[in-house]
C-alpha positions as CSV (number, residue, x, y, z in Angstrom):
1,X,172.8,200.2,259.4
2,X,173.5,202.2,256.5
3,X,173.1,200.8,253.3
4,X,175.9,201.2,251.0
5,X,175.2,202.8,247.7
6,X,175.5,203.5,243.8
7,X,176.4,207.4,243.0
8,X,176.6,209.9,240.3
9,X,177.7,213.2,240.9
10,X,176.8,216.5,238.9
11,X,174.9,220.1,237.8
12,X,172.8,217.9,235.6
13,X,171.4,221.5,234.2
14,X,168.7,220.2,231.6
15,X,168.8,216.5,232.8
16,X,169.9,215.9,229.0
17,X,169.9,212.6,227.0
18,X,173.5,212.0,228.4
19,X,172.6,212.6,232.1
20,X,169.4,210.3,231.3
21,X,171.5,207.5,230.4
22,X,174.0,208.5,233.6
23,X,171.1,208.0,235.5
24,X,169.6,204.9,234.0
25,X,173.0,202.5,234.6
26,X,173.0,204.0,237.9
27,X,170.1,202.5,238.9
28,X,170.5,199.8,237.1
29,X,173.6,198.7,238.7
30,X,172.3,199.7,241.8
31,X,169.8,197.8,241.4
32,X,171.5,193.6,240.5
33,X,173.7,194.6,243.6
34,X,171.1,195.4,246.1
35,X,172.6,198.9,247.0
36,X,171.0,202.3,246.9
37,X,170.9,204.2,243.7
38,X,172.3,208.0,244.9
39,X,172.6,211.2,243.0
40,X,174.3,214.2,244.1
41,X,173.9,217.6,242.9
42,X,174.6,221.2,243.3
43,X,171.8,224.2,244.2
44,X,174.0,226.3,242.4
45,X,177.7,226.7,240.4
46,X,180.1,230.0,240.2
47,X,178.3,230.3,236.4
48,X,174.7,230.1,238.0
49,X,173.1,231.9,234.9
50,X,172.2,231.0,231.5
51,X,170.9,228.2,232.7
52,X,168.6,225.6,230.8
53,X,166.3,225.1,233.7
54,X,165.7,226.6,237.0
55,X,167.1,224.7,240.2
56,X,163.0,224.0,241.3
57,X,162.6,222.5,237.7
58,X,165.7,220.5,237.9
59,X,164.6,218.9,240.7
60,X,161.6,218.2,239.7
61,X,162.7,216.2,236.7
62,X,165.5,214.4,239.0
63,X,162.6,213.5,241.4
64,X,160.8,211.7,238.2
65,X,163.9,209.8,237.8
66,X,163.3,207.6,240.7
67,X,166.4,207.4,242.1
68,X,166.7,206.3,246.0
69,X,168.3,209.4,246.8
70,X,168.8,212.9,245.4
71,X,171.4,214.7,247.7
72,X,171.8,218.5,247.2
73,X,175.0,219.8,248.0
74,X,174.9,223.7,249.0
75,X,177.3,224.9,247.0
76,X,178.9,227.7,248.8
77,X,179.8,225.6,251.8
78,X,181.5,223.3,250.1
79,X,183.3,225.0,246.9
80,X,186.4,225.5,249.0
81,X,186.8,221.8,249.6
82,X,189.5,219.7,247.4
83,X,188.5,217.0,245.6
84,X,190.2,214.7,248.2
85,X,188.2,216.3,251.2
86,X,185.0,216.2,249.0
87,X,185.9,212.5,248.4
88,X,186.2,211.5,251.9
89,X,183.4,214.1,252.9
90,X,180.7,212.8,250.6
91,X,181.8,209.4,249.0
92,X,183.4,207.9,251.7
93,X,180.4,209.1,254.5
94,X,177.7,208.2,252.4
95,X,179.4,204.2,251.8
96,X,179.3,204.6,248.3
97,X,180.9,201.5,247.1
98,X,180.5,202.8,242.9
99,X,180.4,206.1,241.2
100,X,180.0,206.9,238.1
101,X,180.5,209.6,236.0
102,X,180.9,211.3,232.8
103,X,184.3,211.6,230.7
104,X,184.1,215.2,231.5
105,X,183.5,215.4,235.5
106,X,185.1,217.5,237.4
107,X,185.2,218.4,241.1
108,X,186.8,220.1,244.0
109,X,187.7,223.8,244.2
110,X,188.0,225.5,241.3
111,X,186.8,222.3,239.2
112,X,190.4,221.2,240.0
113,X,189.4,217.6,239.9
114,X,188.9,215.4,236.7
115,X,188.6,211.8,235.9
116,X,192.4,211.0,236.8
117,X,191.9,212.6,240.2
118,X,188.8,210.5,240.2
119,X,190.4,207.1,239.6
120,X,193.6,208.2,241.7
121,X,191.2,208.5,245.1
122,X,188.7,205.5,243.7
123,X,191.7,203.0,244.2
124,X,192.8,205.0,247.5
125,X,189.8,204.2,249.0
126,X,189.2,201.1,247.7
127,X,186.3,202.4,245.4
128,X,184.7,201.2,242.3
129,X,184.5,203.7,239.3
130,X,183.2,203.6,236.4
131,X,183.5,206.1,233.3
132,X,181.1,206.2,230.4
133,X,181.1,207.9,226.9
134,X,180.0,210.8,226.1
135,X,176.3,209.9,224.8
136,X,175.7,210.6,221.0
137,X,173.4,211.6,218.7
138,X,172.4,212.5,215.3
139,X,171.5,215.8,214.0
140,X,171.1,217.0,210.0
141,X,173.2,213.8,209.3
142,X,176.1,214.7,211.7
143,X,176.7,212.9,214.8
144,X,176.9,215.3,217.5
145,X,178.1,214.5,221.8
146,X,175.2,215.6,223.8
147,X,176.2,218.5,226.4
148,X,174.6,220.8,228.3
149,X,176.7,223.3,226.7
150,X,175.4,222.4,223.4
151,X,171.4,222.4,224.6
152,X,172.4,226.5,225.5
153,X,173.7,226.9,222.1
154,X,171.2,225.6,220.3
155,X,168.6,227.8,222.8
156,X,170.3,230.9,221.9
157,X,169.8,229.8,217.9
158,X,166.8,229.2,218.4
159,X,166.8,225.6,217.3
160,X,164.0,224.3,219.1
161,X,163.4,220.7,217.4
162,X,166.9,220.2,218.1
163,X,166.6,221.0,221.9
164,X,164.0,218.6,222.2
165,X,166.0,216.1,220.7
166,X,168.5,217.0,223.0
167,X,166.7,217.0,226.1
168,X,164.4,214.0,225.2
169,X,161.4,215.9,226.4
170,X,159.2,219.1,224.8
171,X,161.5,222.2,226.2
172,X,159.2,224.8,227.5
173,X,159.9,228.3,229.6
174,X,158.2,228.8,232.5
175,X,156.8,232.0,234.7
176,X,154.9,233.9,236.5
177,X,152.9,236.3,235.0
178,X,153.8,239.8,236.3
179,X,152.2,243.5,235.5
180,X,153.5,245.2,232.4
181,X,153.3,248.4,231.0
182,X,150.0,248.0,229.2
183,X,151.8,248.9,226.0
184,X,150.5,245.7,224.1
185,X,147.0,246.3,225.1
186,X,147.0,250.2,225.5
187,X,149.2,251.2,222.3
188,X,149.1,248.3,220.0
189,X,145.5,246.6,220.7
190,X,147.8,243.1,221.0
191,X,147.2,242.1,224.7
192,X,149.8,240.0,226.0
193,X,150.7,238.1,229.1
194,X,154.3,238.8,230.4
195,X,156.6,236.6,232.3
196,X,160.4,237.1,233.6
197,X,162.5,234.0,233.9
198,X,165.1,234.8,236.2
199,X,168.9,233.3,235.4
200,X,167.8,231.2,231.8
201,X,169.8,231.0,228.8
202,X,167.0,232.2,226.5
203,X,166.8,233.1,222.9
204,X,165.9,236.8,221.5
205,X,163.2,237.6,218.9
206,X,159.5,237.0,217.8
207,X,158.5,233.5,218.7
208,X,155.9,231.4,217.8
209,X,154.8,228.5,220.0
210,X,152.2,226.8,222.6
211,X,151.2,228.5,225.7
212,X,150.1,226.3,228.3
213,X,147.6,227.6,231.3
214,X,145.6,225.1,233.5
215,X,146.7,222.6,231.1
216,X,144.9,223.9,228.1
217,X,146.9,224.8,225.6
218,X,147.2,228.2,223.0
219,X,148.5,229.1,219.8
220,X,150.6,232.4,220.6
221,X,153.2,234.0,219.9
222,X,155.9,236.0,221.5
223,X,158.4,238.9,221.9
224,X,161.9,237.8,223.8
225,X,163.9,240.9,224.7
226,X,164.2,244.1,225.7
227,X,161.5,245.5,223.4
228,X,164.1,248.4,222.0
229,X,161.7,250.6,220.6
230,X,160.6,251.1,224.5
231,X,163.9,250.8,225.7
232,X,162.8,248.1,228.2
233,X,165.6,247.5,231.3
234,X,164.7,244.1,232.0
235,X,164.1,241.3,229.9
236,X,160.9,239.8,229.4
237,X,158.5,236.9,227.3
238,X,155.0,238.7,226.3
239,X,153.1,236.3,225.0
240,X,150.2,237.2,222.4
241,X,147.6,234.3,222.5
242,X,146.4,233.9,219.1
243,X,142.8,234.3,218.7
244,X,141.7,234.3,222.6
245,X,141.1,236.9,225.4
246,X,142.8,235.0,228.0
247,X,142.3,236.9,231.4
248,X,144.2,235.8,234.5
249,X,145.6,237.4,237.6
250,X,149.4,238.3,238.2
251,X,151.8,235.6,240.0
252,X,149.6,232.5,238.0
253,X,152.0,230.4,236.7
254,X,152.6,230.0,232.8
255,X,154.4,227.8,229.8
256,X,155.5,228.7,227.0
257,X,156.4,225.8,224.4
258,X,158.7,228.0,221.4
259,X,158.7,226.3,218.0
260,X,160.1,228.7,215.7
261,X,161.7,232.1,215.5
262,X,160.3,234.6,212.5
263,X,162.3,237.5,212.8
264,X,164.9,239.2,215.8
265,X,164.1,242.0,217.9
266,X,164.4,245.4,216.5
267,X,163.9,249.2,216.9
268,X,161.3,250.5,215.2
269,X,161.0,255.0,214.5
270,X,157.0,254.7,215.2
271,X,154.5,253.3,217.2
272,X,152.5,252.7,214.1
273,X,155.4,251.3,212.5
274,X,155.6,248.9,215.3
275,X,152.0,248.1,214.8
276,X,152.2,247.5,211.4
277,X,155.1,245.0,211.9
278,X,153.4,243.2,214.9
279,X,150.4,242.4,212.9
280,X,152.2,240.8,210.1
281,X,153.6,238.5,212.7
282,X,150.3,237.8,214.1
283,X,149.2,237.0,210.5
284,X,152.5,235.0,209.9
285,X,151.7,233.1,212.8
286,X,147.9,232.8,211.9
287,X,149.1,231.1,208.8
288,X,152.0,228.6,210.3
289,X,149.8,226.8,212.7
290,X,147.0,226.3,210.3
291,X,149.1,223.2,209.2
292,X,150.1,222.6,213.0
293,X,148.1,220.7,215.8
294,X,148.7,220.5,219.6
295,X,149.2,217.4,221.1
């Protein structure tokens, strides 16, 4: 026999401080009634870019949840549905007896269902529903609602220490490393090790930060962009590891932790130019994390 259950539903893109808390009552309640603690989720939405984290890295941080269940709902075969049908289909079949949700759910085609569709088809059916606040939190004195929307933001501004705060974990991108054009080692005599995360809301610039391989950890920094002075068609992370010949083979898998941004991306007339400017980063960055140790 089936046993009945305690659901959220959502993207969960960044599995935030407010979807950690979503999470928690959920099995919490779940829990002092005996029932299954459930979460559904989506491989994908109609605004599957500029994402916080990949779909494999979501995952992976709902799986550390420990929740009873993590359903993954494919997203094109069932964006069509209303939010009555996804009700019936997925609430009702599953014997959730309690969902519960954000102030700002929505569901259904076209997102056309909100909390009062919610609480209309909860009472329908004859199930539970509970809404919580929007979770909150304090930044530079000012008290902020913690959103996926704002973790994006504050990515593209390239306020790191607030993305942690925001995430309640040490935000990191992650790649493979893939075959450049040799210009860092060839024309500037600054090797790097490039990686292309696909789909990412990510920041542009010259970034220093941590890079982690085989769980060691680097000083480095790092160009996000287009590198205009190449006129690049694709945008990349090369990463500069601060005073190391680091040697490893294409398709390895790489972090990079940012911590602050020095300057943006820019055209420059010259190689040597470029040079020129490149080193003063590398001594810029030479000089920050003389004051800064890895964990």
């Amino acid at each position: 026999m089936q046993k009945a259950g305690v659901a959220t539903i959502g993207f969960f893109d960044g599995v935030h401080l407010g979807h950690q808390k979503l999470i928690s009552i959920v099995k919490k309640v779940a829990a002092a009634s005996n029932y299954k603690s459930i979460l559904f989720t989506f491989n994908k939405t109609l605004k599957s870019e500029n994402l916080i984290y990949s779909f494999r890295k979501k995952i992976e941080i709902l799986k550390s949840c420990n929740l009873d269940k993590i359903i993954v709902l494919d997203f094109w075969k069932i964006k069509n549905l209303t939010p009555q049908m996804f009700f019936e289909k997925f609430i009702i079949k599953n014997k959730i007896k309690l969902v519960i949700v954000g102030r700002n759910f929505r569901f259904g085609k076209d997102a056309s269902g909100g909390t009062k569709e919610l609480i209309e088809l909860s009472h329908k059916y004859k199930v539970s529903l509970g809404i919580i606040k929007n979770v909150k939190i304090k930044l530079n004195t000012k008290s902020y609602s913690v959103s996926s929307s704002m973790i994006r933001n504050k990515i593209l501004k390239s306020k790191f220490e607030y993305v942690n705060k925001l995430l309640n974990r040490d935000y990191y991108i992650e790649g493979f490393v893939t075959k450049g054009y040799g210009i860092g080692s060839k024309l500037l005599g600054v090797p790097t090790l490039n990686i292309s995360p696909k789909n990412l809301v990510l920041p542009r610039g010259v970034i220093l930060g941590i890079t982690e391989i085989d769980q060691k950890k680097f000083y480095s920094i790092a160009n996000f962009g287009f590198a205009p002075t190449f006129k690049k068609k694709y945008f990349s992370v090369e990463i500069h590891i601060l005073n190391k010949s680091i040697n490893i083979k294409n398709n390895r898998t790489i972090k990079f932790y940012p911590i602050k941004k020095i300057r943006n991306e820019k055209f420059f007339s010259s190689v040597s130019s470029l040079k020129k400017c490149i080193l003063n980063d590398i001594k810029k960055a030479s000089l920050f994390f003389r004051s800064y140790k890895i964990d």
